[in-house]
PyMOL Python script that loads the backbone (N, CA, C, O; Angstrom):
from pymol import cmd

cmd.read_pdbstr("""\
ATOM      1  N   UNK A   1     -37.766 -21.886   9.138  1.00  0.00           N
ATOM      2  CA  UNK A   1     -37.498 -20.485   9.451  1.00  0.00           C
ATOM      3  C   UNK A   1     -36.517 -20.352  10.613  1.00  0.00           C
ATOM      4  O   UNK A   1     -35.668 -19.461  10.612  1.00  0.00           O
ATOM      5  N   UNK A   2     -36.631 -21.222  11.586  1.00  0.00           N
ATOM      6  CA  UNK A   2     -35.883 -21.062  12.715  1.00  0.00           C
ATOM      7  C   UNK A   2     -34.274 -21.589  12.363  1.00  0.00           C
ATOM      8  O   UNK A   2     -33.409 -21.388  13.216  1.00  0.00           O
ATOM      9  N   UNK A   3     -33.937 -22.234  11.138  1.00  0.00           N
ATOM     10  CA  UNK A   3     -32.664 -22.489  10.605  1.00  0.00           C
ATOM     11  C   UNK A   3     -31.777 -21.293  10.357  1.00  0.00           C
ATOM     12  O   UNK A   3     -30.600 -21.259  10.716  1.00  0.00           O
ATOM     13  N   UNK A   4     -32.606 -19.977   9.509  1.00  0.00           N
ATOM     14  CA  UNK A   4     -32.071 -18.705   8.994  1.00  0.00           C
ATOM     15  C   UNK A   4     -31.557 -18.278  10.159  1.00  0.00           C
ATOM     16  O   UNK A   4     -30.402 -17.885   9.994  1.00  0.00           O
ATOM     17  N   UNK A   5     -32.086 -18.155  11.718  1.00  0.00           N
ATOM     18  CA  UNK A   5     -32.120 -17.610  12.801  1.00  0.00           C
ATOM     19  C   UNK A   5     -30.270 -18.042  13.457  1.00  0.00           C
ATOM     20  O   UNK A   5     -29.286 -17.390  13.806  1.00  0.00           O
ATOM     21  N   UNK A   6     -30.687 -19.691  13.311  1.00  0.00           N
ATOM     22  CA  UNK A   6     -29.137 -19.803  14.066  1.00  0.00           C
ATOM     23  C   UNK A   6     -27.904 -19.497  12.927  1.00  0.00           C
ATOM     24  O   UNK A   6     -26.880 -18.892  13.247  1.00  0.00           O
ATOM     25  N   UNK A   7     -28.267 -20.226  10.957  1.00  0.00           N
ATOM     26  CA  UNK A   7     -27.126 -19.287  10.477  1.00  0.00           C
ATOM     27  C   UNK A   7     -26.932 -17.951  10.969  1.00  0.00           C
ATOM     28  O   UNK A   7     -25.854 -17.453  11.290  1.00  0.00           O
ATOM     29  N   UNK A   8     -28.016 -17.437  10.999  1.00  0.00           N
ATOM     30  CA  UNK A   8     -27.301 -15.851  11.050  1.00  0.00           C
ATOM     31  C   UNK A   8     -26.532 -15.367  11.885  1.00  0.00           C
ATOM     32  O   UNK A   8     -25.652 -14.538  11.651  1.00  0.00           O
ATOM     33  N   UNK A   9     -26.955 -16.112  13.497  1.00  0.00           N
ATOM     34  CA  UNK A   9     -26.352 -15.862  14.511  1.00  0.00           C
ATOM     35  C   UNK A   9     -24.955 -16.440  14.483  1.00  0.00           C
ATOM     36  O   UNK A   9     -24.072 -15.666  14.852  1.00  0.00           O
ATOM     37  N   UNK A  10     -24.615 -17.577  14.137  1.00  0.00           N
ATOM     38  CA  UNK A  10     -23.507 -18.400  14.049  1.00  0.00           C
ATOM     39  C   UNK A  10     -22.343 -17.384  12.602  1.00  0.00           C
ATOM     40  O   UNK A  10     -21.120 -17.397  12.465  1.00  0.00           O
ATOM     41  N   UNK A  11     -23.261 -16.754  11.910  1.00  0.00           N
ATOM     42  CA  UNK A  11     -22.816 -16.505  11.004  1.00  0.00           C
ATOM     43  C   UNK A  11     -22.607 -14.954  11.653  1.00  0.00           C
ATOM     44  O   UNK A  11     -22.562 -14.463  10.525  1.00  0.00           O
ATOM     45  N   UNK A  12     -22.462 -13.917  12.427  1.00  0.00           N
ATOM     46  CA  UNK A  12     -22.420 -13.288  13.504  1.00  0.00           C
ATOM     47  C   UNK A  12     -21.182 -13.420  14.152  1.00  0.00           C
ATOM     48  O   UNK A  12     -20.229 -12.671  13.934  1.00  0.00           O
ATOM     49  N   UNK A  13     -21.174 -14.630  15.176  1.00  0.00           N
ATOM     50  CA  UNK A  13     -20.188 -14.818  15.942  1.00  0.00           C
ATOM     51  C   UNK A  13     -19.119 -15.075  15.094  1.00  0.00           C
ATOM     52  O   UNK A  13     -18.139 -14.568  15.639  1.00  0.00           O
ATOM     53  N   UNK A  14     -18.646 -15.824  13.588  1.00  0.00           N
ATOM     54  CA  UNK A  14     -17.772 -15.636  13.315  1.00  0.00           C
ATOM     55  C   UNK A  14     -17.125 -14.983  12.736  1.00  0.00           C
ATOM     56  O   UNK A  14     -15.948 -15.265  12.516  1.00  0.00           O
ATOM     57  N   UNK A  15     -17.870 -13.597  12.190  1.00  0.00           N
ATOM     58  CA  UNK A  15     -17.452 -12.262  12.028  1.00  0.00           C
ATOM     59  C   UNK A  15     -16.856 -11.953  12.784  1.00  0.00           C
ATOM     60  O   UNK A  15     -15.648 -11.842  12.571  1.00  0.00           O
ATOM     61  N   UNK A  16     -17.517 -11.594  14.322  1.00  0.00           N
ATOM     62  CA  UNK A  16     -17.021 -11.158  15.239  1.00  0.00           C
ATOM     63  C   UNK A  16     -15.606 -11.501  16.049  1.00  0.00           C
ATOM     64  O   UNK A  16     -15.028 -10.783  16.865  1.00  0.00           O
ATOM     65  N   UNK A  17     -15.180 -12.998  15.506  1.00  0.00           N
ATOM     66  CA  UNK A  17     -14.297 -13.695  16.042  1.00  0.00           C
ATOM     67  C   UNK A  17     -13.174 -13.138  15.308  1.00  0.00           C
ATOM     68  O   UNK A  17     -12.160 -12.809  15.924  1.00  0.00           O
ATOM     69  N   UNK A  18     -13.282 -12.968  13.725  1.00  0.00           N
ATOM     70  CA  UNK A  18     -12.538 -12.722  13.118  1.00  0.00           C
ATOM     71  C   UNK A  18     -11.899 -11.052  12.969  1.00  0.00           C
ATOM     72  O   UNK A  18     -10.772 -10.570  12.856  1.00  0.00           O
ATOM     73  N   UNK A  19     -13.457 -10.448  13.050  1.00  0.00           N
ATOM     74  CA  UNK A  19     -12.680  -8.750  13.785  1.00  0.00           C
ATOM     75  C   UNK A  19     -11.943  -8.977  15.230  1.00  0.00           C
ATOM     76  O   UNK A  19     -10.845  -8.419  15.211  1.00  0.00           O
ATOM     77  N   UNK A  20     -12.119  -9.403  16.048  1.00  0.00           N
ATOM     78  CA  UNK A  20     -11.175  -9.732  17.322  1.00  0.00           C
ATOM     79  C   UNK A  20      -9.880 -10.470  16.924  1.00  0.00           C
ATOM     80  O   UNK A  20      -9.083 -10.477  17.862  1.00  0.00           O
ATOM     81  N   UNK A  21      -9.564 -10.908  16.147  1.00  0.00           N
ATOM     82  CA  UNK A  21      -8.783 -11.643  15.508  1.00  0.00           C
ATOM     83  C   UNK A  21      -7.851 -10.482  14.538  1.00  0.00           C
ATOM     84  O   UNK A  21      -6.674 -10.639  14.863  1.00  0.00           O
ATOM     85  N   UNK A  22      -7.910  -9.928  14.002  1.00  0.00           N
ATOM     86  CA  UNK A  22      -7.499  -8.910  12.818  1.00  0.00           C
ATOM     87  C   UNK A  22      -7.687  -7.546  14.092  1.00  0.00           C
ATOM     88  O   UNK A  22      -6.518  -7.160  14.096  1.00  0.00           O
ATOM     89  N   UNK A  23      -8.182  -6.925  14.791  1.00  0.00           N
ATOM     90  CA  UNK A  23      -7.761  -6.461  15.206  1.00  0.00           C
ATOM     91  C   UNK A  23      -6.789  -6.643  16.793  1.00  0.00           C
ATOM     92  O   UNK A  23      -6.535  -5.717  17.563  1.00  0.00           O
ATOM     93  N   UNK A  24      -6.507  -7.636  16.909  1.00  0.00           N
ATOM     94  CA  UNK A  24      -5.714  -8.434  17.952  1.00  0.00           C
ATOM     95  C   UNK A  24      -3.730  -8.303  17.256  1.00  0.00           C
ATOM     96  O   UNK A  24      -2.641  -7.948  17.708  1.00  0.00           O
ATOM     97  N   UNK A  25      -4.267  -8.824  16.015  1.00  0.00           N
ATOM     98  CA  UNK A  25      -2.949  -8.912  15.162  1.00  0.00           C
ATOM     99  C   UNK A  25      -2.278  -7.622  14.664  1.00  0.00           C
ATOM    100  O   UNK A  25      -1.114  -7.489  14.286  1.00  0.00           O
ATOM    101  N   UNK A  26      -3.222  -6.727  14.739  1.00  0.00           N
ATOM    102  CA  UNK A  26      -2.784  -4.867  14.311  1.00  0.00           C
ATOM    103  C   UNK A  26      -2.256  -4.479  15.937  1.00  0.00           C
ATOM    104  O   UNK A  26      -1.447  -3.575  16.149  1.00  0.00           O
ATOM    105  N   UNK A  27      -2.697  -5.094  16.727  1.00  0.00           N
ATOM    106  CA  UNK A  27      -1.979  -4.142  17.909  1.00  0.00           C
ATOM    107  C   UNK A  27      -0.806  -4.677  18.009  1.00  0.00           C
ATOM    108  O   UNK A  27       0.123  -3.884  18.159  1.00  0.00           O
ATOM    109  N   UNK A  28      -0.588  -5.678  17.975  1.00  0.00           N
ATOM    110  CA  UNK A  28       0.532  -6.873  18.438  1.00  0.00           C
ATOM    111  C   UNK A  28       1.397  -6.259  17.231  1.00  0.00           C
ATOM    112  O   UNK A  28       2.527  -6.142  17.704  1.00  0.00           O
ATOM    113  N   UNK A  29       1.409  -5.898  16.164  1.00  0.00           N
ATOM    114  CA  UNK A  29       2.280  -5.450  15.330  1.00  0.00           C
ATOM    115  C   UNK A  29       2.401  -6.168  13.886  1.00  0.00           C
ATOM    116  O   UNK A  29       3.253  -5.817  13.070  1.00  0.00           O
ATOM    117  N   UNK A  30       1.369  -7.323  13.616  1.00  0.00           N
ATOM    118  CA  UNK A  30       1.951  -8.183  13.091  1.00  0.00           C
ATOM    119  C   UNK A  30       1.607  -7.937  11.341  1.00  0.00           C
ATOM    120  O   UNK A  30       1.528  -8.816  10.483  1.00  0.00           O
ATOM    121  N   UNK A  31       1.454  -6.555  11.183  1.00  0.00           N
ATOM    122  CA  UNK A  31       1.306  -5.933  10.009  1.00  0.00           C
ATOM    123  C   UNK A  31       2.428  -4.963   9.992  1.00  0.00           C
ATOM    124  O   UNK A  31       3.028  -4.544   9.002  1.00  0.00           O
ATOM    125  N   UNK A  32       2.553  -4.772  10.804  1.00  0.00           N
ATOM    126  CA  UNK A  32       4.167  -3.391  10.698  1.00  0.00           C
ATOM    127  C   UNK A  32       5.332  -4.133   9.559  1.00  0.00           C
ATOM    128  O   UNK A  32       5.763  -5.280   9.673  1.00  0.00           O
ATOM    129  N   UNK A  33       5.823  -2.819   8.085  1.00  0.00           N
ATOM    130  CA  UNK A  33       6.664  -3.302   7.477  1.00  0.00           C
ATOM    131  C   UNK A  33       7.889  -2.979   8.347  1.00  0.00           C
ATOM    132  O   UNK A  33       7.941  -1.804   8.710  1.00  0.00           O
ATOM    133  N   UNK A  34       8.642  -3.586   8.657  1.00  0.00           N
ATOM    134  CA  UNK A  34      10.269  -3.205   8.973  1.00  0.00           C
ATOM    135  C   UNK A  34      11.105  -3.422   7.818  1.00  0.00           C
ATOM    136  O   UNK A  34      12.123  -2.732   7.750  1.00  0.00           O
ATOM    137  N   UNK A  35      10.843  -4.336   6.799  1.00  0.00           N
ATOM    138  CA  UNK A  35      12.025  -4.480   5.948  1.00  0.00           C
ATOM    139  C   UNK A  35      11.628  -3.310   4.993  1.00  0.00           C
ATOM    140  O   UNK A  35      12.716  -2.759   4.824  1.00  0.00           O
ATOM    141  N   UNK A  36      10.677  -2.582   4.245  1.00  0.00           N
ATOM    142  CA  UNK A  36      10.534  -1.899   2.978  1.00  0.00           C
ATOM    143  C   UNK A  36      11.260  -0.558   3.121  1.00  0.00           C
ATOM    144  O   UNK A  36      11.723   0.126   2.208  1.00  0.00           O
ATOM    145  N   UNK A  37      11.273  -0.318   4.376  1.00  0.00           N
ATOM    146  CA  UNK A  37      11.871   1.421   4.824  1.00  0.00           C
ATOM    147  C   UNK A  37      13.373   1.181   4.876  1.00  0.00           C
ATOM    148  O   UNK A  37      13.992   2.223   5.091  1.00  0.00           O
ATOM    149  N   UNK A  38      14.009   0.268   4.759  1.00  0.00           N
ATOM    150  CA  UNK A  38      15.576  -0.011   4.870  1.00  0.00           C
ATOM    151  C   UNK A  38      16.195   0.460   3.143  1.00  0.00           C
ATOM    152  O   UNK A  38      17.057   1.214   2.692  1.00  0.00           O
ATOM    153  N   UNK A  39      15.287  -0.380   2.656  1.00  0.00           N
ATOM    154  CA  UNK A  39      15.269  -0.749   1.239  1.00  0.00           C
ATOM    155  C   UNK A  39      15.190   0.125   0.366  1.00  0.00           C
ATOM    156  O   UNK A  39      15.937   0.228  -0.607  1.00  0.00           O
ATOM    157  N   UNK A  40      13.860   1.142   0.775  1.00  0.00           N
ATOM    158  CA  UNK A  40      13.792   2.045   0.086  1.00  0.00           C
ATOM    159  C   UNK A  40      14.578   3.452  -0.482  1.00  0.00           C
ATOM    160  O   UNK A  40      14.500   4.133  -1.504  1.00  0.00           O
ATOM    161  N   UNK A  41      15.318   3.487   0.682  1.00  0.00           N
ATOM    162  CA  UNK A  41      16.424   4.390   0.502  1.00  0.00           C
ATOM    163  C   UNK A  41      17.655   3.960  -0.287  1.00  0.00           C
ATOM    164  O   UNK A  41      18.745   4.532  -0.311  1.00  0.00           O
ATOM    165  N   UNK A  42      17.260   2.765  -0.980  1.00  0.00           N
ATOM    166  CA  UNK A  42      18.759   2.323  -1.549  1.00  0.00           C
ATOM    167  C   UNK A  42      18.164   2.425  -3.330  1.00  0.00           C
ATOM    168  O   UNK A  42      18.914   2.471  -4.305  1.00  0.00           O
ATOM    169  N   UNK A  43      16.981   2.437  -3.359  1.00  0.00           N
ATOM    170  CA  UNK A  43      16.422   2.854  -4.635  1.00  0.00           C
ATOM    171  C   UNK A  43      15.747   4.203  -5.304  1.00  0.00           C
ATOM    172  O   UNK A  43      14.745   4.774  -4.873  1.00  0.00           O
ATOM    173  N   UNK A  44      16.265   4.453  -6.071  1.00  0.00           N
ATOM    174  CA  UNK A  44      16.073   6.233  -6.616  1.00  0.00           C
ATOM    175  C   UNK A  44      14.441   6.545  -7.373  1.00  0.00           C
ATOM    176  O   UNK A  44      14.211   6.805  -8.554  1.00  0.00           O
ATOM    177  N   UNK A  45      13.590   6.428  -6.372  1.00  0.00           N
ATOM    178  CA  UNK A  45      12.186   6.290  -7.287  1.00  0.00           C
ATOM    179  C   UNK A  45      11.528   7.958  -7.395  1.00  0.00           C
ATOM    180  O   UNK A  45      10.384   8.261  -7.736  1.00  0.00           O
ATOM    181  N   UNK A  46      12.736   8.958  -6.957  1.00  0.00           N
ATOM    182  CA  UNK A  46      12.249  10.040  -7.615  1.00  0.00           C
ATOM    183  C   UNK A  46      12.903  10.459  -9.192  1.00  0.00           C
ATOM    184  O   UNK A  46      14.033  10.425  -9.678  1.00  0.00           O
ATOM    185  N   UNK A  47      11.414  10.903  -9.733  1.00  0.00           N
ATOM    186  CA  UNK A  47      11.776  11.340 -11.348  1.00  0.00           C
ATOM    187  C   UNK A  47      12.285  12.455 -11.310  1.00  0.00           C
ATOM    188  O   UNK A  47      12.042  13.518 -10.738  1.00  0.00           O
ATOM    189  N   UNK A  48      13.322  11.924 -12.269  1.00  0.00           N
ATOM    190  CA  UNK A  48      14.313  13.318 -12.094  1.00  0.00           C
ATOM    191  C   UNK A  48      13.796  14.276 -13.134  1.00  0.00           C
ATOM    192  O   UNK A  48      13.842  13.821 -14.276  1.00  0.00           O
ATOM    193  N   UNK A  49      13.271  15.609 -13.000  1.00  0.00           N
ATOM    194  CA  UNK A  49      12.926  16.350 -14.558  1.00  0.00           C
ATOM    195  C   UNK A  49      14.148  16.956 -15.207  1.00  0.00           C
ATOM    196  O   UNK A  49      14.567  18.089 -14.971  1.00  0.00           O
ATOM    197  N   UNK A  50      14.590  16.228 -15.912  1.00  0.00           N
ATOM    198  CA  UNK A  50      15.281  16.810 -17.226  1.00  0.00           C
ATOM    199  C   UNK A  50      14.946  18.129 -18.025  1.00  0.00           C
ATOM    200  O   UNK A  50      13.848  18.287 -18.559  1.00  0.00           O
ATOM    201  N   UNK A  51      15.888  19.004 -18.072  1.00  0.00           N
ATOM    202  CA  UNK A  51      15.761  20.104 -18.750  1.00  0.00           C
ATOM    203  C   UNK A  51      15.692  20.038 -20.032  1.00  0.00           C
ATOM    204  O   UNK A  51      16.729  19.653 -20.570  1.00  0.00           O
ATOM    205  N   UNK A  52      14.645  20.334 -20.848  1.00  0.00           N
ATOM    206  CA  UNK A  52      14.277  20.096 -22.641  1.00  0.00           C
ATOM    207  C   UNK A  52      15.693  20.399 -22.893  1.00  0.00           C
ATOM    208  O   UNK A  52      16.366  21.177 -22.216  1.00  0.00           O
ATOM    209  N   UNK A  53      16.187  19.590 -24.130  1.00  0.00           N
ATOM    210  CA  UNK A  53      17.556  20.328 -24.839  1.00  0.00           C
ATOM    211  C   UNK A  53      17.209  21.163 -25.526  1.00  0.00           C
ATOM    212  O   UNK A  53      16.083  21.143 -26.024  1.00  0.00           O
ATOM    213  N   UNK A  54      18.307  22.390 -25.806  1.00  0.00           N
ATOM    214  CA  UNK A  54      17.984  23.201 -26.476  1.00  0.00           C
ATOM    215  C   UNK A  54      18.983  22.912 -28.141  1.00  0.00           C
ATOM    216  O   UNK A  54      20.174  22.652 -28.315  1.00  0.00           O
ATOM    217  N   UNK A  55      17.474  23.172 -29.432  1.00  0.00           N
ATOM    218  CA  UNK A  55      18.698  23.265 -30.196  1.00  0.00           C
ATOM    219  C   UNK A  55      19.564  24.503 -30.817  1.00  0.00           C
ATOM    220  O   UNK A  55      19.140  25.374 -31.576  1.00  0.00           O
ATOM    221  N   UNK A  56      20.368  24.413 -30.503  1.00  0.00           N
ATOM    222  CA  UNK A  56      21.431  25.583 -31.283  1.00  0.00           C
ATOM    223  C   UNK A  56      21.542  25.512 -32.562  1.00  0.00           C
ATOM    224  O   UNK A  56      21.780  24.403 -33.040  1.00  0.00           O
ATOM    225  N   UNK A  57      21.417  26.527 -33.341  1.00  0.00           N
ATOM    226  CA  UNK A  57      21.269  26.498 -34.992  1.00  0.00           C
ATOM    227  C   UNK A  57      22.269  27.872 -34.499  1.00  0.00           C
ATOM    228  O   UNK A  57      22.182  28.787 -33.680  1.00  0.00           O
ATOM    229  N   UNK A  58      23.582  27.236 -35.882  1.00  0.00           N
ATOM    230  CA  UNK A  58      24.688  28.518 -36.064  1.00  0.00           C
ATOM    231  C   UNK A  58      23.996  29.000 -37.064  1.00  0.00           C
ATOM    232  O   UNK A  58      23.136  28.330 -37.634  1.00  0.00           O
ATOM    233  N   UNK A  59      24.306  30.276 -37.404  1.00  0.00           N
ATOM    234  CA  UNK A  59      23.573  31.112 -38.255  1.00  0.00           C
ATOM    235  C   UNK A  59      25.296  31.716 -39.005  1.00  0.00           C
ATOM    236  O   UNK A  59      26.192  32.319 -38.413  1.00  0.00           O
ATOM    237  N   UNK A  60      25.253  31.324 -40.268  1.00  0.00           N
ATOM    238  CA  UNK A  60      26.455  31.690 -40.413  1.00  0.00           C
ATOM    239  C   UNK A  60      26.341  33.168 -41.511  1.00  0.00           C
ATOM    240  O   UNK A  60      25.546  33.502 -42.389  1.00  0.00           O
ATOM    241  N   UNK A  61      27.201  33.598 -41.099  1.00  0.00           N
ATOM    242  CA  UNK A  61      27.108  35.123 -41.472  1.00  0.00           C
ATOM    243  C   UNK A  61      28.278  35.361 -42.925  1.00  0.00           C
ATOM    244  O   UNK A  61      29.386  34.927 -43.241  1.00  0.00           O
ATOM    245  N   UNK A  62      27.709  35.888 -43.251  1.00  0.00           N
ATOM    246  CA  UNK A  62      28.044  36.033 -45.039  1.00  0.00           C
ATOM    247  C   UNK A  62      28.774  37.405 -45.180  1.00  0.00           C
ATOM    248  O   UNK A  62      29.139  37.798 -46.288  1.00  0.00           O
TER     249      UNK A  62
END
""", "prot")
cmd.dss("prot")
cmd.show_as("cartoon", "prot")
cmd.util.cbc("prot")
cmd.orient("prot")
């Protein structure tokens, strides 16, 4: 029983190491995109809506 006790604890601290860790790396920046916002402006990813064609039927007069 006293085995469950230190996994858990051990199993604890390296959670904890790893949130200090991941949030260490978000302040420092080391998730910030710099390249995708350059980029993005060079590609047209808005849909353009097209106006339905219309069809024209001549009606020819007699």
């Amino acid at each position: 029983m006293s085995v469950i006790y230190v996994l858990i604890s051990i199993s604890i601290f390296v959670a904890i190491c790893f949130f200090i860790a991941f949030i260490t790396a978000v302040k420092t920046g080391q998730y910030d995109d710099d390249y995708t916002p350059s980029v993005r402006m060079l590609f047209d990813d808005e849909l353009k809506k097209e106006q339905p064609k219309q069809i024209q039927t001549e009606e020819k007069q007699v």
